[in-house]
PDB file of the backbone (N, CA, C, O) and the ligand in Angstrom, with CONECT records:
HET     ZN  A 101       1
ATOM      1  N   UNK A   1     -31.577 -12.413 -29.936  1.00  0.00           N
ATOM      2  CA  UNK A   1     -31.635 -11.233 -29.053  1.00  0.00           C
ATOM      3  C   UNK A   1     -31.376 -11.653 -27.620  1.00  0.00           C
ATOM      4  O   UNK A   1     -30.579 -11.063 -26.891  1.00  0.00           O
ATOM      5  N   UNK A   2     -32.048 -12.638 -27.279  1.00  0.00           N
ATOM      6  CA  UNK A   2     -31.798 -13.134 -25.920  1.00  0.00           C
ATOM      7  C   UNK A   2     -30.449 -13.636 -25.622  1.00  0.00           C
ATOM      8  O   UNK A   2     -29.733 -13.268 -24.691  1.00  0.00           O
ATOM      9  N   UNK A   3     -30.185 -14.516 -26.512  1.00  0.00           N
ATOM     10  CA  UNK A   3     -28.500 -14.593 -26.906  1.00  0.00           C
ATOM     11  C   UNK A   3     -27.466 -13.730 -26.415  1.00  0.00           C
ATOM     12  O   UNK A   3     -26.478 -13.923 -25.706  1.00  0.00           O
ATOM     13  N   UNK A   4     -28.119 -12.400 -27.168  1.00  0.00           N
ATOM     14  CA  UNK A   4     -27.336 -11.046 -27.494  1.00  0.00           C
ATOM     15  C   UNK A   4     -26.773 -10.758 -25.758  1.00  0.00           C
ATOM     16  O   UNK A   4     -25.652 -10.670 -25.258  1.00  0.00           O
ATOM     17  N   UNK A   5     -28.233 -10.673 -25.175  1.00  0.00           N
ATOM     18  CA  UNK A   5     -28.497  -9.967 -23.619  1.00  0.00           C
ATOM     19  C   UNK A   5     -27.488 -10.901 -23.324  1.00  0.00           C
ATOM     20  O   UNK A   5     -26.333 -10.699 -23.701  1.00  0.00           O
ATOM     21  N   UNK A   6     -27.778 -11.811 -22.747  1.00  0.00           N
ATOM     22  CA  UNK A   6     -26.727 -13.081 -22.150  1.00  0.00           C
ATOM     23  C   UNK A   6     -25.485 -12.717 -22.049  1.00  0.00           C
ATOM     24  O   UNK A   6     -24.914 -12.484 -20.983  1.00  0.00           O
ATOM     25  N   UNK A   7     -24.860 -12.628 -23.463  1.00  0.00           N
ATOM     26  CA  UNK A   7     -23.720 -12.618 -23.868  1.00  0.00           C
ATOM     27  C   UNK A   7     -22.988 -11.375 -22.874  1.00  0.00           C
ATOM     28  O   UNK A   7     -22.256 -11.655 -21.925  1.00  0.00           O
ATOM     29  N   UNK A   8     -23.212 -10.457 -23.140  1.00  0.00           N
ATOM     30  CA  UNK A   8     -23.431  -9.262 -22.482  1.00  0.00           C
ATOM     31  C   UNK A   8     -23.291  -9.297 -20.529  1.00  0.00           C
ATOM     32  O   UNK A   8     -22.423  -9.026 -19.699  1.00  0.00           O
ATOM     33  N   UNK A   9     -24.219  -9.624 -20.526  1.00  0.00           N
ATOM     34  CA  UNK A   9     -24.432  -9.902 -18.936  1.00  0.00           C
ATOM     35  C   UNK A   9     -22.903 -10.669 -18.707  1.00  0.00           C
ATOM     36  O   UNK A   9     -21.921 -10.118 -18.210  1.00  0.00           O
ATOM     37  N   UNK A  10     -22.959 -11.825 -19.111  1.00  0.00           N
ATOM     38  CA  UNK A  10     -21.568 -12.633 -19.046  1.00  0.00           C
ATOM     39  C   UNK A  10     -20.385 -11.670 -19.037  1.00  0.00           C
ATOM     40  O   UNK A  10     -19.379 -11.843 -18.350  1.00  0.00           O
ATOM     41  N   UNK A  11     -20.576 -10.714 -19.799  1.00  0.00           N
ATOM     42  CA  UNK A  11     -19.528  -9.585 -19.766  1.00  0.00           C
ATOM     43  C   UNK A  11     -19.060  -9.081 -19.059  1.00  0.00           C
ATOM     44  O   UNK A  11     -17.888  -9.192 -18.699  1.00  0.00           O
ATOM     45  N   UNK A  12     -20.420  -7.929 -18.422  1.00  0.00           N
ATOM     46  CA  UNK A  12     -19.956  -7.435 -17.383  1.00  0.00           C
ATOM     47  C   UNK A  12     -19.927  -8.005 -16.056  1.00  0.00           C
ATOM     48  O   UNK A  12     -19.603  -7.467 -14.997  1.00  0.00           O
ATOM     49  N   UNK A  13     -20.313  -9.166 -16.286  1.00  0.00           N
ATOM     50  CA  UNK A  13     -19.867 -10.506 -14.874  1.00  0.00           C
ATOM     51  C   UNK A  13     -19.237 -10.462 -14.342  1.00  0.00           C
ATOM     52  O   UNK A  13     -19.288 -10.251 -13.130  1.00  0.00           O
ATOM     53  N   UNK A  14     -18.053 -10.701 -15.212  1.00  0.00           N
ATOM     54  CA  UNK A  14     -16.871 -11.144 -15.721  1.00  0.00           C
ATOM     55  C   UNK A  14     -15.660  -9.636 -15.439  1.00  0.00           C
ATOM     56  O   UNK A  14     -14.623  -9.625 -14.776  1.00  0.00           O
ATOM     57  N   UNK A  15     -16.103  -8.869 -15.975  1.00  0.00           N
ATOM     58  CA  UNK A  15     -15.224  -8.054 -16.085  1.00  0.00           C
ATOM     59  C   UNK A  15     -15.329  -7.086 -14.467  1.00  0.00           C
ATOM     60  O   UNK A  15     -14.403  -6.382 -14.062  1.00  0.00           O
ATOM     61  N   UNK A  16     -16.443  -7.239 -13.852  1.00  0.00           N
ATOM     62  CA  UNK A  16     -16.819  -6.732 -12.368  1.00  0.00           C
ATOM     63  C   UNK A  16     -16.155  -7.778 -11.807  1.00  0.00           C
ATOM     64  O   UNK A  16     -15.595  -7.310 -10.816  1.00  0.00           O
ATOM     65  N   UNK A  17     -15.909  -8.944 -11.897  1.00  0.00           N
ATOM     66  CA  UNK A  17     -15.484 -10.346 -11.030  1.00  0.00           C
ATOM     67  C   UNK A  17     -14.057  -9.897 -11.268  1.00  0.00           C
ATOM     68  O   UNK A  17     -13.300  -9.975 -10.301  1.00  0.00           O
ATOM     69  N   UNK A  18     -13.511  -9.371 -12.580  1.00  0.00           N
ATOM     70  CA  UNK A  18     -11.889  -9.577 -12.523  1.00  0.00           C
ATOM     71  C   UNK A  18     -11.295  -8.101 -11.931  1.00  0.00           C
ATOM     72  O   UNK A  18     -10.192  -7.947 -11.407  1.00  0.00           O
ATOM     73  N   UNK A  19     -12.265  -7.118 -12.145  1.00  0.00           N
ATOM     74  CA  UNK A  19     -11.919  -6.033 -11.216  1.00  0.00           C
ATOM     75  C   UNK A  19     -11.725  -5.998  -9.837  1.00  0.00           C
ATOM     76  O   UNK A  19     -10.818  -5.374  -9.286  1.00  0.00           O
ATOM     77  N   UNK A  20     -12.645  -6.721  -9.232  1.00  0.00           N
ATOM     78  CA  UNK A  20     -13.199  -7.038  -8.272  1.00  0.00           C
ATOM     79  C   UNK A  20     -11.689  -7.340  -7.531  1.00  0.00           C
ATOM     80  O   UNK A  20     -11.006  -6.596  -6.827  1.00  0.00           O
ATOM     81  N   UNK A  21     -11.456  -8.735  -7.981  1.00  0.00           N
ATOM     82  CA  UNK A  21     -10.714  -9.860  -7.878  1.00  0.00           C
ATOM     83  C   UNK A  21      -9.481  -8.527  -7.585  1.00  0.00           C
ATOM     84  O   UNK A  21      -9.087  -8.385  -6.427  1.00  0.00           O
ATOM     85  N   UNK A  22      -9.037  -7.780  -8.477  1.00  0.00           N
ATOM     86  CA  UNK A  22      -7.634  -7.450  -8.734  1.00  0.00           C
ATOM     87  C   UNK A  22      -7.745  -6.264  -7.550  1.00  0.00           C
ATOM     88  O   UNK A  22      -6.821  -6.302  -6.738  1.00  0.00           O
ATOM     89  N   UNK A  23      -8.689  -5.283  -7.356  1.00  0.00           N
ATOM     90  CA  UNK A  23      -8.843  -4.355  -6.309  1.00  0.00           C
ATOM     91  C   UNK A  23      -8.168  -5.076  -4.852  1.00  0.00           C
ATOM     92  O   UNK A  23      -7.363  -4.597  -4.054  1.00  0.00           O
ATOM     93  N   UNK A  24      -8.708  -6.141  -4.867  1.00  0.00           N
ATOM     94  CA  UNK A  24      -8.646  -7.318  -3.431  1.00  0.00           C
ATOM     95  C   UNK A  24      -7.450  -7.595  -3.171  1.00  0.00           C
ATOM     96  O   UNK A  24      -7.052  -7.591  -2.006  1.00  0.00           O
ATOM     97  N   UNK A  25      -6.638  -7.894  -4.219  1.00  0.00           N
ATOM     98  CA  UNK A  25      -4.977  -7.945  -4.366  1.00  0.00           C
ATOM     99  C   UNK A  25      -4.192  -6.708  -3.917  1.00  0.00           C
ATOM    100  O   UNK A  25      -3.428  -6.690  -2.952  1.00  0.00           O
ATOM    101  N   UNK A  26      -4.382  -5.994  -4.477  1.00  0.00           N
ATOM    102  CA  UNK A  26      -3.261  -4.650  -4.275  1.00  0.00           C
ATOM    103  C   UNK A  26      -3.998  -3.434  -3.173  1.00  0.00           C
ATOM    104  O   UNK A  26      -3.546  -2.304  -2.987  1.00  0.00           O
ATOM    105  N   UNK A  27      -5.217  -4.011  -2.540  1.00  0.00           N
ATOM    106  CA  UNK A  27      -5.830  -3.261  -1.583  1.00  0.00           C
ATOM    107  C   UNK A  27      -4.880  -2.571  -0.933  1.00  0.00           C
ATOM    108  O   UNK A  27      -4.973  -1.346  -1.016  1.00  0.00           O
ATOM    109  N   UNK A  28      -4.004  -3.009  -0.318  1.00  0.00           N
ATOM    110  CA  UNK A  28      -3.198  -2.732   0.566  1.00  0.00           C
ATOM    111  C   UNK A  28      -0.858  -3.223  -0.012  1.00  0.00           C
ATOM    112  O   UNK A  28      -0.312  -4.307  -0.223  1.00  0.00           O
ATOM    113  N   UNK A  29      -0.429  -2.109  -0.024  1.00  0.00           N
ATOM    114  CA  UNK A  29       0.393  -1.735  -1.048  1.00  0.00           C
ATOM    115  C   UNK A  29       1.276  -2.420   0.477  1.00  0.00           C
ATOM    116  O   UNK A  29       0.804  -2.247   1.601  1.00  0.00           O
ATOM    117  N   UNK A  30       2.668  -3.235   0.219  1.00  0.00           N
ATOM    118  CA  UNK A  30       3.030  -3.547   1.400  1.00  0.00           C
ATOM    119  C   UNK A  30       4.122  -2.812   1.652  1.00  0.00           C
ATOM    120  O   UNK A  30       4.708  -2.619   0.587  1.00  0.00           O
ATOM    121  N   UNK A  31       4.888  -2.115   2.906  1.00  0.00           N
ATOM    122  CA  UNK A  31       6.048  -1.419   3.303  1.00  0.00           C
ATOM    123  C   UNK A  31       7.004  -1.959   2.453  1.00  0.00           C
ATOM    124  O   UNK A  31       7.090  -3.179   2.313  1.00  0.00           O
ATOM    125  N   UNK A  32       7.892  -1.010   1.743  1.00  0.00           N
ATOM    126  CA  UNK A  32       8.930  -1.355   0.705  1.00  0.00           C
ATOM    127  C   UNK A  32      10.165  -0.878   1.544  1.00  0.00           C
ATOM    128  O   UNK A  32      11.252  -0.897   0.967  1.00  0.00           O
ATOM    129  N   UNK A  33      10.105  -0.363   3.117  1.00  0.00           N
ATOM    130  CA  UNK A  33      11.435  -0.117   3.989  1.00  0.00           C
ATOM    131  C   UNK A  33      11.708  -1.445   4.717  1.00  0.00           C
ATOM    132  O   UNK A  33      10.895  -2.353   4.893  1.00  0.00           O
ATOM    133  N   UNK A  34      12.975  -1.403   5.105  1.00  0.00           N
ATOM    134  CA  UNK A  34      12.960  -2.140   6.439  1.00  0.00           C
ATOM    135  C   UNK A  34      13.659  -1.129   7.635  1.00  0.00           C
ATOM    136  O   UNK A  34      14.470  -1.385   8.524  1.00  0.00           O
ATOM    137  N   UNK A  35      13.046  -0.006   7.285  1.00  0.00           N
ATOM    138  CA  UNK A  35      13.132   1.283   8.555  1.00  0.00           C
ATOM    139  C   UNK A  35      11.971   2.099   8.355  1.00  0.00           C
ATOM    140  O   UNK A  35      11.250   2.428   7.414  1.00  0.00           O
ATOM    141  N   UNK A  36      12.101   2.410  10.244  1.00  0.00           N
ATOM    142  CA  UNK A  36      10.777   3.525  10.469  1.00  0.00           C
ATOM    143  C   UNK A  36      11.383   4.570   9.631  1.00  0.00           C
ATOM    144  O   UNK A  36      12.525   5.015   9.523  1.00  0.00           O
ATOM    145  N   UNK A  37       9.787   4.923   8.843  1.00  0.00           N
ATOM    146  CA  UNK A  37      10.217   6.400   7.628  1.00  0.00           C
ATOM    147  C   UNK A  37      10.436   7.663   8.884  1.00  0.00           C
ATOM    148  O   UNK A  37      11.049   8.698   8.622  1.00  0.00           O
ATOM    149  N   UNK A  38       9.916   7.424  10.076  1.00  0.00           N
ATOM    150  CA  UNK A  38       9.796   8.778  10.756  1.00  0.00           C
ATOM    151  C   UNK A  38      11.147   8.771  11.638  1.00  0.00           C
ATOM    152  O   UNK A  38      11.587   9.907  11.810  1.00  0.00           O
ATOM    153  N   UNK A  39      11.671   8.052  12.052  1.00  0.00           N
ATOM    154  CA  UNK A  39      13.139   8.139  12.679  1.00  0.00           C
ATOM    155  C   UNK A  39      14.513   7.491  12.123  1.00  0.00           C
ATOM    156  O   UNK A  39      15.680   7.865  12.235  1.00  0.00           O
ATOM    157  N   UNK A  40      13.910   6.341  11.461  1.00  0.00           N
ATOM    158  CA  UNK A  40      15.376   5.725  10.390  1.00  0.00           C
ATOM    159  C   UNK A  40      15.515   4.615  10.764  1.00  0.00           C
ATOM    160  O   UNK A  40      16.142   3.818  10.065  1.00  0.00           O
ATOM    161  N   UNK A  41      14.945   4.228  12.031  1.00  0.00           N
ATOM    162  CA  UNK A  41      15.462   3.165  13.125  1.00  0.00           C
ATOM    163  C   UNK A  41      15.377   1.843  12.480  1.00  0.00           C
ATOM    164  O   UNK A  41      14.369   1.828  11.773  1.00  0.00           O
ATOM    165  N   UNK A  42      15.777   1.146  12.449  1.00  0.00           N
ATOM    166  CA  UNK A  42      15.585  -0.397  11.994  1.00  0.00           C
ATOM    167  C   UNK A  42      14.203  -0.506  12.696  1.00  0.00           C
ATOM    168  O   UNK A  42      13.772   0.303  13.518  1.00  0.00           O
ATOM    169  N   UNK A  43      13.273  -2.152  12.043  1.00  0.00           N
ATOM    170  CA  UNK A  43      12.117  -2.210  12.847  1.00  0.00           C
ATOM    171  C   UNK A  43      12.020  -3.792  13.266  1.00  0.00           C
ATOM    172  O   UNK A  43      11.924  -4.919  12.779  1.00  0.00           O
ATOM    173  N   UNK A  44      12.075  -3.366  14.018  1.00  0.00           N
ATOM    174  CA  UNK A  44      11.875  -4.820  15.873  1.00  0.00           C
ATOM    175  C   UNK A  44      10.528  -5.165  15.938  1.00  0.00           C
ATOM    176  O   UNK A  44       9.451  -4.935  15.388  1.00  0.00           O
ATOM    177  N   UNK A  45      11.221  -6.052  17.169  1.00  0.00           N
ATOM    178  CA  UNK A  45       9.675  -6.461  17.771  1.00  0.00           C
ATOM    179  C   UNK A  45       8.663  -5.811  17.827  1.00  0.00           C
ATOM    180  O   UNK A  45       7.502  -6.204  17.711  1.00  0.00           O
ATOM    181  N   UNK A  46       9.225  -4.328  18.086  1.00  0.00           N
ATOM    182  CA  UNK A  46       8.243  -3.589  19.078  1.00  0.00           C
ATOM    183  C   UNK A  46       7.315  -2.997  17.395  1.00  0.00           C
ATOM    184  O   UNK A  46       6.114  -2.823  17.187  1.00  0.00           O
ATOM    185  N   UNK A  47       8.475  -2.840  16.516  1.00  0.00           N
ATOM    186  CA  UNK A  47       7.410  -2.402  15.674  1.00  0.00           C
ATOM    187  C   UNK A  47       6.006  -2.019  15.204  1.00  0.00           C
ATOM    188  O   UNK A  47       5.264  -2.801  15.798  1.00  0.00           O
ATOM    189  N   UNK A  48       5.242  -1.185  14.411  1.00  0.00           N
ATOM    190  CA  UNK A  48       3.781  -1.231  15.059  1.00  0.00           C
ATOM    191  C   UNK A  48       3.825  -1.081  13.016  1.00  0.00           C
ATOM    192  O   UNK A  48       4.589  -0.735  12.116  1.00  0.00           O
ATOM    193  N   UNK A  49       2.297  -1.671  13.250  1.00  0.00           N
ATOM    194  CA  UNK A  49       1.812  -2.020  11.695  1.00  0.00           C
ATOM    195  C   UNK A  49       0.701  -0.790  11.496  1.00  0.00           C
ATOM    196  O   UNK A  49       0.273  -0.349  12.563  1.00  0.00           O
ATOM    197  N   UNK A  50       0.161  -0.159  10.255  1.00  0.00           N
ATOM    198  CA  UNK A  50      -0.728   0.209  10.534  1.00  0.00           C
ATOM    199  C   UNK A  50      -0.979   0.536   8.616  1.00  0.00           C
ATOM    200  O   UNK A  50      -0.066   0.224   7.852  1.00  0.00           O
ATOM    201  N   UNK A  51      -2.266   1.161   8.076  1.00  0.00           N
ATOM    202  CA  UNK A  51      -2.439   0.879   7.367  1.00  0.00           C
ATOM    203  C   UNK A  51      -3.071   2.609   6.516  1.00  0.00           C
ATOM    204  O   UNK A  51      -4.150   3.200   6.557  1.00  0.00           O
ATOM    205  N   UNK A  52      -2.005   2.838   5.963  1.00  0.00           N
ATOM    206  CA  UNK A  52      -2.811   4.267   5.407  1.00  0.00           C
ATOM    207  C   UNK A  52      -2.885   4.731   3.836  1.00  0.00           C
ATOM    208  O   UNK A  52      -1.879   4.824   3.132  1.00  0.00           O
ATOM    209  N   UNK A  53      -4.159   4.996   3.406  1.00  0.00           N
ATOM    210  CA  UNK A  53      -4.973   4.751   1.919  1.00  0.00           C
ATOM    211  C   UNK A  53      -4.124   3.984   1.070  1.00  0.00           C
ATOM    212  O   UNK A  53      -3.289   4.362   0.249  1.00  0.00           O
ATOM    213  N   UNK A  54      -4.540   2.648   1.467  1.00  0.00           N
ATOM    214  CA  UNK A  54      -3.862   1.166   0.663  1.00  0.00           C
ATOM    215  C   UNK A  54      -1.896   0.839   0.935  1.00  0.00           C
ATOM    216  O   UNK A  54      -1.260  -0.156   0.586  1.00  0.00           O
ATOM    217  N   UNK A  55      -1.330   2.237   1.747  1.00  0.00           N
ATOM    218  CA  UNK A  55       0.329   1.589   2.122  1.00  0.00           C
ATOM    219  C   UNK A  55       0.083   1.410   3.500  1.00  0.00           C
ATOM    220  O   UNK A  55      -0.649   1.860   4.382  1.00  0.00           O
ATOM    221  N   UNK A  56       0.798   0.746   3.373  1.00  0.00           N
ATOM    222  CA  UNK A  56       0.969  -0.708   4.946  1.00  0.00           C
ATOM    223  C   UNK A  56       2.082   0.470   5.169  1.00  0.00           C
ATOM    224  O   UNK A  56       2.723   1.043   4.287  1.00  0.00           O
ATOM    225  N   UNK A  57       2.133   0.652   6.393  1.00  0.00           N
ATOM    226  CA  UNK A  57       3.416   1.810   6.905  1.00  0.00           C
ATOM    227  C   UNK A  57       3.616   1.007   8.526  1.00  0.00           C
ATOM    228  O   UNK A  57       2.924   0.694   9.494  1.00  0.00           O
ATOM    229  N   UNK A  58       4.537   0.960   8.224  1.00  0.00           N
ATOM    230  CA  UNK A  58       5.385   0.259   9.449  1.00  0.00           C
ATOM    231  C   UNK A  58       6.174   1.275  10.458  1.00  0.00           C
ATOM    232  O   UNK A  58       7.047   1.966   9.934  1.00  0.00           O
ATOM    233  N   UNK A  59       5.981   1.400  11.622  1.00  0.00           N
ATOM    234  CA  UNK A  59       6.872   2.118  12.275  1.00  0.00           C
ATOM    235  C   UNK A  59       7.868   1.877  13.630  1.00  0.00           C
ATOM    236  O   UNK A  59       7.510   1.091  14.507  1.00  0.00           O
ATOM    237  N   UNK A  60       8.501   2.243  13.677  1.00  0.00           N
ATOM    238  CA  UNK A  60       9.638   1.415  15.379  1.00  0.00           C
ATOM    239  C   UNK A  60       8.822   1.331  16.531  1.00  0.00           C
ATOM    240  O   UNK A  60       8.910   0.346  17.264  1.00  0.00           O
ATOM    241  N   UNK A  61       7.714   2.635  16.870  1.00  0.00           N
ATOM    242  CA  UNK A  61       7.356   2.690  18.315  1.00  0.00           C
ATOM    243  C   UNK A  61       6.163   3.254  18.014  1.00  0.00           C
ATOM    244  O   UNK A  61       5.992   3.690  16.875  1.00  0.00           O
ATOM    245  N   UNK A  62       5.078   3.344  19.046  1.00  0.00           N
ATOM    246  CA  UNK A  62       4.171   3.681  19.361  1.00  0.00           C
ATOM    247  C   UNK A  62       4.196   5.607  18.808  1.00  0.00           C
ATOM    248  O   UNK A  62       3.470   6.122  17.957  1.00  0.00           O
ATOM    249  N   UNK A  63       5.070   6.153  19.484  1.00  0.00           N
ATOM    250  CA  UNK A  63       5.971   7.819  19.204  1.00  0.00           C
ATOM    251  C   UNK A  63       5.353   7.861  17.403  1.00  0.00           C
ATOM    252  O   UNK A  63       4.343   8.358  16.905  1.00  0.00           O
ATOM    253  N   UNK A  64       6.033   7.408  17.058  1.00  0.00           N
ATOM    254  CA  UNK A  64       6.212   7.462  15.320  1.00  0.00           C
ATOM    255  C   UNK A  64       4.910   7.089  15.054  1.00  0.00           C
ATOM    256  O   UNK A  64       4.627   7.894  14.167  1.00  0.00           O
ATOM    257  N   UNK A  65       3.856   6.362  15.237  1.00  0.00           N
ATOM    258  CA  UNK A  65       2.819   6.673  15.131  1.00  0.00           C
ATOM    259  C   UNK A  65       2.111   8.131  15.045  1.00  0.00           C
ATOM    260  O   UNK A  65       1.234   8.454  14.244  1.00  0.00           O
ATOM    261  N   UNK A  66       2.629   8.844  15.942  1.00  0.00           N
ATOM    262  CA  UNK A  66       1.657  10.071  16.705  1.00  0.00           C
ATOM    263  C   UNK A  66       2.653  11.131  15.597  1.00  0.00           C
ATOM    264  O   UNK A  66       2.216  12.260  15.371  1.00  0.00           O
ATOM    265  N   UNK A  67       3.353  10.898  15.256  1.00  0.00           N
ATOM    266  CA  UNK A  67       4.346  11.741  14.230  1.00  0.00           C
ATOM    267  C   UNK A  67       4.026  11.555  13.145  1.00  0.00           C
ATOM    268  O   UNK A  67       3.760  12.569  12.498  1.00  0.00           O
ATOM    269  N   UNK A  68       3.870   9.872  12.271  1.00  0.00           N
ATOM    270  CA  UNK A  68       2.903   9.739  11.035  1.00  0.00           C
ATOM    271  C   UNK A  68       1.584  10.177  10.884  1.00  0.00           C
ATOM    272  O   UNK A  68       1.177  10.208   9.723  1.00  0.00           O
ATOM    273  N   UNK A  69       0.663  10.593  11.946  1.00  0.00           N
ATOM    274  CA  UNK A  69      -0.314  10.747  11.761  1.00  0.00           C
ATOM    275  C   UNK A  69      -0.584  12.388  12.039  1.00  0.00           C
ATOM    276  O   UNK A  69      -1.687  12.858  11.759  1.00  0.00           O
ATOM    277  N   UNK A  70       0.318  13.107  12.518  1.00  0.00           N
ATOM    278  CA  UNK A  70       0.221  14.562  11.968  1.00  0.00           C
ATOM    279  C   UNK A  70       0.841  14.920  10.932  1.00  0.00           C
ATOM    280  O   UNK A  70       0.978  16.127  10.732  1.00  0.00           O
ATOM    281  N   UNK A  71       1.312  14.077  10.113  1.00  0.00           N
ATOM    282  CA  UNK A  71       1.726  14.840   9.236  1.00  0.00           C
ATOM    283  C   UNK A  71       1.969  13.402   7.619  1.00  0.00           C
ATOM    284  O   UNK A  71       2.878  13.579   6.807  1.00  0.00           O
ATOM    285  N   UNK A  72       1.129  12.330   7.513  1.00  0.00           N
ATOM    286  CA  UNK A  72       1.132  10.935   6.947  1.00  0.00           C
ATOM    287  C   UNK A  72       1.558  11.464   5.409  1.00  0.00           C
ATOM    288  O   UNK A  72       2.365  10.743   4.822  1.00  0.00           O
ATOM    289  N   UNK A  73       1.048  12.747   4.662  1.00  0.00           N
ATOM    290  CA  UNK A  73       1.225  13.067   3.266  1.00  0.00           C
ATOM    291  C   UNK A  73       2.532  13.234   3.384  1.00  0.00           C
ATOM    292  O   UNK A  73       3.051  12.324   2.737  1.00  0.00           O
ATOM    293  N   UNK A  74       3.161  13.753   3.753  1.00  0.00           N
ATOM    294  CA  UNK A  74       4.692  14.019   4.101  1.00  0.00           C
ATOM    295  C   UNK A  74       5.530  12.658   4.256  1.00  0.00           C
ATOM    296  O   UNK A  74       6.546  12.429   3.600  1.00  0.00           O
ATOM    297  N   UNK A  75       4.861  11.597   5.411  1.00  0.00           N
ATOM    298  CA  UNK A  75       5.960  10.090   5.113  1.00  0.00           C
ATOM    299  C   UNK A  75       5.400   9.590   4.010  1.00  0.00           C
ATOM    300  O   UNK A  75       6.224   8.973   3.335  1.00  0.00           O
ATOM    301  N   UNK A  76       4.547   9.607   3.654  1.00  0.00           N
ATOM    302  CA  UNK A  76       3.983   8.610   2.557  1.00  0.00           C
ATOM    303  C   UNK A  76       5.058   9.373   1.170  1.00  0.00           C
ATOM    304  O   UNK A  76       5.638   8.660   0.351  1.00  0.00           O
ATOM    305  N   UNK A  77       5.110  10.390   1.165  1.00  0.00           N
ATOM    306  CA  UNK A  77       6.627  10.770  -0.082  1.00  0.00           C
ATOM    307  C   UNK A  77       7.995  10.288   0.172  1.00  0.00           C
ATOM    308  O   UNK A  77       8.805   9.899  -0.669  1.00  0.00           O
ATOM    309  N   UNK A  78       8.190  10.397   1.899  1.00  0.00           N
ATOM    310  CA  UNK A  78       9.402  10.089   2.196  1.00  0.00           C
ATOM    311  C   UNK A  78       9.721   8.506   1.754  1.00  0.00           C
ATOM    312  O   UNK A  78      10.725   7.975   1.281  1.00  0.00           O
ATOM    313  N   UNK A  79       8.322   7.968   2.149  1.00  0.00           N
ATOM    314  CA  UNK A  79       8.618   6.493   1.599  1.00  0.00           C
ATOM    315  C   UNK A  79       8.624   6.397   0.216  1.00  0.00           C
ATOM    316  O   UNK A  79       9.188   5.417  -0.271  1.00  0.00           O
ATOM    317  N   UNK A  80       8.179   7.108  -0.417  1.00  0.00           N
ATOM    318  CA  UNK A  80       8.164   7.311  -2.045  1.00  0.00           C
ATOM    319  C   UNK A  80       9.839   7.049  -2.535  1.00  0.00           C
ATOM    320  O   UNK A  80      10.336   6.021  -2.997  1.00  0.00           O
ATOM    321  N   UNK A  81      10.588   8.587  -2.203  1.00  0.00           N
ATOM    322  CA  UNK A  81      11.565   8.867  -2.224  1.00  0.00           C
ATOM    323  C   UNK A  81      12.741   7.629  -1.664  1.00  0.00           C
ATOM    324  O   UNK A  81      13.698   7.377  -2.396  1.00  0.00           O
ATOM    325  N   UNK A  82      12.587   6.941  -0.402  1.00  0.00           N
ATOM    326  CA  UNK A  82      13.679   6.564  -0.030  1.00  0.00           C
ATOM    327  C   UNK A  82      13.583   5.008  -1.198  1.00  0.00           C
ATOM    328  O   UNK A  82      14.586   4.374  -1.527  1.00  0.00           O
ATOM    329  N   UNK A  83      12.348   4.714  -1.591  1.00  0.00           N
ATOM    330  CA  UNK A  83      12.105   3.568  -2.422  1.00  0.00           C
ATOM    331  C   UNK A  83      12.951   3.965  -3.819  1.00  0.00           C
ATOM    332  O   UNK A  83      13.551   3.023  -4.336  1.00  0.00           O
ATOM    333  N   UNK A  84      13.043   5.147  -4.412  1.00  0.00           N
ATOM    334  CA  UNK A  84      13.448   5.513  -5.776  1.00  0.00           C
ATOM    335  C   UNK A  84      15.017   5.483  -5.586  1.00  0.00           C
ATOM    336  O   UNK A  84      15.801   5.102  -6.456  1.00  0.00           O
ATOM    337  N   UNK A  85      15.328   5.884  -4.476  1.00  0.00           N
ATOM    338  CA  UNK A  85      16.485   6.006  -3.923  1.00  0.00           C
ATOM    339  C   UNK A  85      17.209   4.391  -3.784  1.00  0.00           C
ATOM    340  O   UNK A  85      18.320   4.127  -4.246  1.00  0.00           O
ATOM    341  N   UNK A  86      16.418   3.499  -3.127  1.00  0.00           N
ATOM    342  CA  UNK A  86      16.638   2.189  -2.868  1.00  0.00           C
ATOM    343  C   UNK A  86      16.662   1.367  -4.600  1.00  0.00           C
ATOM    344  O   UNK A  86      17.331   0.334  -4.614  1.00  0.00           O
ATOM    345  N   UNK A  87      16.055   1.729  -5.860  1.00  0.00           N
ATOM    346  CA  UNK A  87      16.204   1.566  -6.747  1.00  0.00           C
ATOM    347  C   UNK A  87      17.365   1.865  -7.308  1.00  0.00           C
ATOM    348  O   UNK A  87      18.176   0.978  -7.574  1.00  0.00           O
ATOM    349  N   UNK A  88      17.551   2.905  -7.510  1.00  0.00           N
ATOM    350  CA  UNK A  88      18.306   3.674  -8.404  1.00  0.00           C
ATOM    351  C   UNK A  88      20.053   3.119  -7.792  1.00  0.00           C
ATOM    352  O   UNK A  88      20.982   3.103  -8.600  1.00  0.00           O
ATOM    353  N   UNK A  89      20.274   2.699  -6.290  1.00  0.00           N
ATOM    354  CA  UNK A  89      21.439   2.296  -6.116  1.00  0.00           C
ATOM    355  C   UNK A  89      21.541   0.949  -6.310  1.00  0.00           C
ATOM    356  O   UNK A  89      22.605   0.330  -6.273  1.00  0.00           O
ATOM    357  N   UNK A  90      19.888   0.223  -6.625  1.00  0.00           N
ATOM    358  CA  UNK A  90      20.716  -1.145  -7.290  1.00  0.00           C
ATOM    359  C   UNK A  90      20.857  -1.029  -8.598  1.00  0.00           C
ATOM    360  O   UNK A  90      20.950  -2.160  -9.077  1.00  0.00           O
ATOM    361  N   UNK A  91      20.921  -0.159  -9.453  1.00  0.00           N
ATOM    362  CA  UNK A  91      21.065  -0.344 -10.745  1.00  0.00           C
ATOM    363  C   UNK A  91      22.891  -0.282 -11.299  1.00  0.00           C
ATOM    364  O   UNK A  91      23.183  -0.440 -12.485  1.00  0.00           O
TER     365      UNK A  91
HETATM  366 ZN    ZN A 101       9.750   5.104  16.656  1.00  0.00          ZN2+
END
């Protein structure tokens, strides 16, 4: 019986440790452009990083910030879209 418990415990150890583990990995989904989704622009120096529910969204300027963030459900498809798009012409 004590065995039994053990065994068990080891389980869900284990299986909380590898969840754990894998959440930690893909926390944060990384920009699949190499353009601001909000103007098109290639992204430079000036570029700005920022981080919205687990996609890394990259943008040209400070501006595109204040534009992703009234309206982020809207780029977060555009980046959807231009990615399926970026697929589908390497095939
Ligand atoms: Zn910009």
């Amino acid at each position: 019986m004590t065995t039994l418990l053990r065994s068990c415990l080891l389980v869900v150890v284990l299986l909380v440790g590898v969840s754990g583990l894998a959440s930690a990995v893909d926390a944060v989904k990384p920009y699949p452009l190499k353009t601001c989704i909000v103007t098109g622009d290639d992204l430079d120096a000036d570029a700005t990083v920022k981080v919205y529910k687990g996609q890394e969204i990259k943008l040209c300027c400070k501006k595109c910030i204040k534009k992703f963030d009234a309206d982020p459900e809207k780029y977060l498809k555009e980046i959807d879209e231009a990615v399926k798009k970026e697929q589908a012409g390497k095939k």
